[in-house]
N, C-alpha and C positions, 0 to 999 in steps of 0.2 A: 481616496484619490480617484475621483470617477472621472479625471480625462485619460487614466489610463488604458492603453488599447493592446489587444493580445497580439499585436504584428510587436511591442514594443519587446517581448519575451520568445522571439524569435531569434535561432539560431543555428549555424550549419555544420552537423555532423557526418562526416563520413563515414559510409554503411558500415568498411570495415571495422571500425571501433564500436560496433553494436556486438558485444556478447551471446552468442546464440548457445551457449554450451557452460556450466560450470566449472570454476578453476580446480585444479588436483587435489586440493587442500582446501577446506572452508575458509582457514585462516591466512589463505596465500595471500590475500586481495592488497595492490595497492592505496594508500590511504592520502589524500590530497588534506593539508592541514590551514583551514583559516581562520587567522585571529582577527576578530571584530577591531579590535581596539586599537589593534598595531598597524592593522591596513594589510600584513601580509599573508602570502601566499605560500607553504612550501609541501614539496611531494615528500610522502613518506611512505608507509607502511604498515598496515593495519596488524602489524605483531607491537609495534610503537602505543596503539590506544592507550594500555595502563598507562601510560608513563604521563600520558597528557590528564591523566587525573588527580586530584587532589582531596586534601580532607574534608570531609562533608560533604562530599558527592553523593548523589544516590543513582543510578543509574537504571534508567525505569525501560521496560523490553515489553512487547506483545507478543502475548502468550497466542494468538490464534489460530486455528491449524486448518488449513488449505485444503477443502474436500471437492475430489471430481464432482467437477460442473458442467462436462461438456457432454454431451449425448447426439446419439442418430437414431432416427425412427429404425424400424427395422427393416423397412426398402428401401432406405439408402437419400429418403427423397430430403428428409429436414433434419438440419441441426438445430439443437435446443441447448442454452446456456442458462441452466436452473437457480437463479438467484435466492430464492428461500420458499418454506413450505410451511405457510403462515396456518395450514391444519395441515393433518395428516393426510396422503394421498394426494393435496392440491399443492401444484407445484408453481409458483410466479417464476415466469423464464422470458429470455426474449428468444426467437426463434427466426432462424433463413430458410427458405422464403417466407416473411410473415404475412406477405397479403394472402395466401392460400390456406393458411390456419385462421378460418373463419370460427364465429361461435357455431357449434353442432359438430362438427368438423372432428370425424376420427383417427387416431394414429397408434401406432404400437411401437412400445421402444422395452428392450429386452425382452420381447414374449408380453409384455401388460399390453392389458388396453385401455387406451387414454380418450379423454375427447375433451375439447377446447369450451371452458364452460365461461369466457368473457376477453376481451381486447380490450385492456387498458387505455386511457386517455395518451401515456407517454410511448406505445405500441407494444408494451409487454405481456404477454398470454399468461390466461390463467390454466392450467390443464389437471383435468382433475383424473386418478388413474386406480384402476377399483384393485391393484396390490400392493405393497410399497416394492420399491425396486433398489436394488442394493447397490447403494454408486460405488464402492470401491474396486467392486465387480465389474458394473455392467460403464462407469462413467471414467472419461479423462479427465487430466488438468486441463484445465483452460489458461494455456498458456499465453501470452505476452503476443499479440502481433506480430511483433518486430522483428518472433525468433523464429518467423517462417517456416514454422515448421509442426507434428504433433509431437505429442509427451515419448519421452523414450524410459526403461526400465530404470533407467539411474534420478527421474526426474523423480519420482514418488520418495524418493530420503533427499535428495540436493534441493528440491525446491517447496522446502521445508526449513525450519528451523530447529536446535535440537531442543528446544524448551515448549514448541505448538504442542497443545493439550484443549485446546476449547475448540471442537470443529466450528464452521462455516464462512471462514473467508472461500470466496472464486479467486484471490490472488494473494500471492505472500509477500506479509512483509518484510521487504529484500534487506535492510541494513541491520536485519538479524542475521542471514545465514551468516554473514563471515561468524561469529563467534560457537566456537566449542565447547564443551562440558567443562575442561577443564581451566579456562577462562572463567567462563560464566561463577566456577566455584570460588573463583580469588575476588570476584567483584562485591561489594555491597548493594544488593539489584531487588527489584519489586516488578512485578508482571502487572500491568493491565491489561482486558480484551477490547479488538475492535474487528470486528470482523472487517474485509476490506471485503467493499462492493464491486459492484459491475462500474462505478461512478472511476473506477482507476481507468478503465480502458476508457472514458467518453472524451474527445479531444474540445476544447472551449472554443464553440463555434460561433458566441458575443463577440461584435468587434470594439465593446468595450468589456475589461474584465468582469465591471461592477453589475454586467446585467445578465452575467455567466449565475447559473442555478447550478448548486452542489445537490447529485444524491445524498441520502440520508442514512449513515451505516452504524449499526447499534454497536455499543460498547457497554464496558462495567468493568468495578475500580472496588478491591474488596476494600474494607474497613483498615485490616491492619497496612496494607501497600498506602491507602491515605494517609497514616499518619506518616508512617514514613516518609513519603514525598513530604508532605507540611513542615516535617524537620530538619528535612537536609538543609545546608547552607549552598550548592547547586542542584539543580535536577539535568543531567544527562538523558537527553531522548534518544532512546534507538527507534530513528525513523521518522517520518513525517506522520504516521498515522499516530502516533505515542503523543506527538506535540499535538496534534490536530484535539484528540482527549483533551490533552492537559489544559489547554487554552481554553475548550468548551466549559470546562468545569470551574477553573480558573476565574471567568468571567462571570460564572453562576457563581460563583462566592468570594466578589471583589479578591482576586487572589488567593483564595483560601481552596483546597478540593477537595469536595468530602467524598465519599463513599456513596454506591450508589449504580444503576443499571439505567440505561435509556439509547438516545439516538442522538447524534449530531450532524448536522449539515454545515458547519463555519467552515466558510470562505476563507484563509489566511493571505493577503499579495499585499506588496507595497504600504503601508501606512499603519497596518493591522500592528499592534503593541500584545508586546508577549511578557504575558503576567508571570507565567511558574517555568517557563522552558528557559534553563541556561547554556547551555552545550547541547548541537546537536550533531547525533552519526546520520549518513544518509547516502544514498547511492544517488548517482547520476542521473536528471529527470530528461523524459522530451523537451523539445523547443514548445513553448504554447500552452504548457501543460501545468495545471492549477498546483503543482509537485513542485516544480521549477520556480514558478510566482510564489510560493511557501517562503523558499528558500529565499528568495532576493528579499522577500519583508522581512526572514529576519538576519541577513547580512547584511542589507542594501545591492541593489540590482547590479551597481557599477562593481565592486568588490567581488561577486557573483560571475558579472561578466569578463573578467577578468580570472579569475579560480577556471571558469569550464574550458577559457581558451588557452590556458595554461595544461588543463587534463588532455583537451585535444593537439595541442604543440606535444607534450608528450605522452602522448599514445595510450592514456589511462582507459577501460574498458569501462562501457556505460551500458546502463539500464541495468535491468534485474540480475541478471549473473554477472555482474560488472564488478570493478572497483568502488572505491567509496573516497566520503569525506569528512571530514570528519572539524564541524564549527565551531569555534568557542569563544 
């Protein structure tokens, strides 16, 4: 649908119903429930999931675990948000102030010394640093804009999931945390990786969707979680980034997913056909935000707009420590 315009996935939320904190319990979150089919709408409670499940579910969760991204030089002058470290000691980051991180250009973060050995086409530094530097030590979450604020002591287990075991997401994927241990053990469930990018925080700044560019964020799908997704008679996505997989593979194999490690950029909004994704969990996205445009492709935008002005009539908490919803 390329006359769609990103003013068209706008919407207005009130600050206070932005989550800046996680709730008491993983499993406390409210759960807003919409059926495709039936047209409706109703609030519930995210201790209700089972109950919306049925036989030949499989229920497919990312496994990928959230490692401090955020860094300061050690004068205080630049923050650097280290997106991956394509060799050892070189680090791809974007960096504030990045016109001043020239190539040649030295800096010290934790004691190392760094110097800037390229500026990317998309403004991303390469930085290359002659020790490795131990981010759980020396680095923060990079937390969410919206929660105005740095990582506190409790962020390091709450903004995580209890199943992340594959480092290198810079963000979590949130419509994991509500679930516990002992949840997770009554379910029939498969892990895939995707690590989430820097591509979560970039707001779609096309004023048509279709000419918005997705980063590119690597995933992998072992052998035996393949066939089991191939079997179920529904697949359950925990999350958009779980669908976002599914679909890319999906499409590599007329519906079929096999096994298998790479990268995906698919765009999902409006018109986009979802091949293996049957049910999905999902938290609360921004207005504008290619999260949000997910969601309306595969509920339709109206049913959608509808559901979020319902969450915002009653007071459901959005974005990443938020409440959830839960699609079917």
């Amino acid at each position: 649908m390329p006359h769609l315009r990103t003013d068209d996935f706008d919407f207005q939320l009130p600050p206070e119903l932005i989550a800046s904190r996680p709730p008491e319990r993983r499993d406390a979150a409210r759960m807003l429930v919409v059926d495709r089919a039936a047209g409706t709408v109703e609030a519930g409670s995210f201790a209700d999931f089972e109950r919306h499940l049925r036989e030949g579910d499989r229920v497919v969760l990312n496994d990928t675990r959230v490692v401090p991204a955020r860094f300061f030089s050690d004068d205080g002058r630049f923050e650097i948000l280290r997106l991956d470290e394509p060799e050892p000691g070189l680090w791809k980051c974007l960096a504030k102030p990045g016109k001043r991180l020239k190539p040649g250009r030295g800096l010290r973060v934790a004691g190392v010394a760094g110097t800037v050995e390229a500026v990317l086409a998309d403004g991303e530094r390469l930085i290359r640093f002659d020790q490795p530097i131990d981010l759980e030590e020396h680095g923060q979450l990079a937390l969410p804009h919206y929660m105005e604020r740095a990582e506190d002591p409790a962020d390091r287990e709450r903004y995580q999931t209890v199943y992340a075991r594959e480092p290198g997401a810079i963000a979590a994927p949130t419509a994991g945390l509500h679930f516990t241990p002992d949840l997770l053990g009554r379910l029939p469930h498969s892990f895939l990786t995707l690590h989430v990018g820097v591509g979560t925080f970039q707001p779609v700044r096309a004023e048509r969707i279709a000419d918005h560019r997705m980063h590119s964020e690597r995933f992998e799908l072992s052998p035996g979680a393949a066939t089991a997704i191939n079997a179920a008679e529904r697949v359950v996505a925990v999350g958009t980034t779980v669908a976002r997989v599914l679909e890319h593979l999906a499409r590599a194999g007329g519906g079929t997913v096999a096994a298998g490690a790479g990268s995906t950029d698919i765009f999902l909004y409006p018109g986009s056909e979802f091949l293996r994704t049957g049910a999905l969990l999902t938290n609360f996205h921004l207005p504008k935000s290619t999260l949000f445009m997910l969601v309306c492709a595969f509920a339709g935008t109206e049913l959608m707009r509808g559901a979020y002005a319902k969450a915002i009539a009653e007071r459901f908490r959005f974005y990443s420590y938020g409440d959830c919803m839960l699609i079917v």
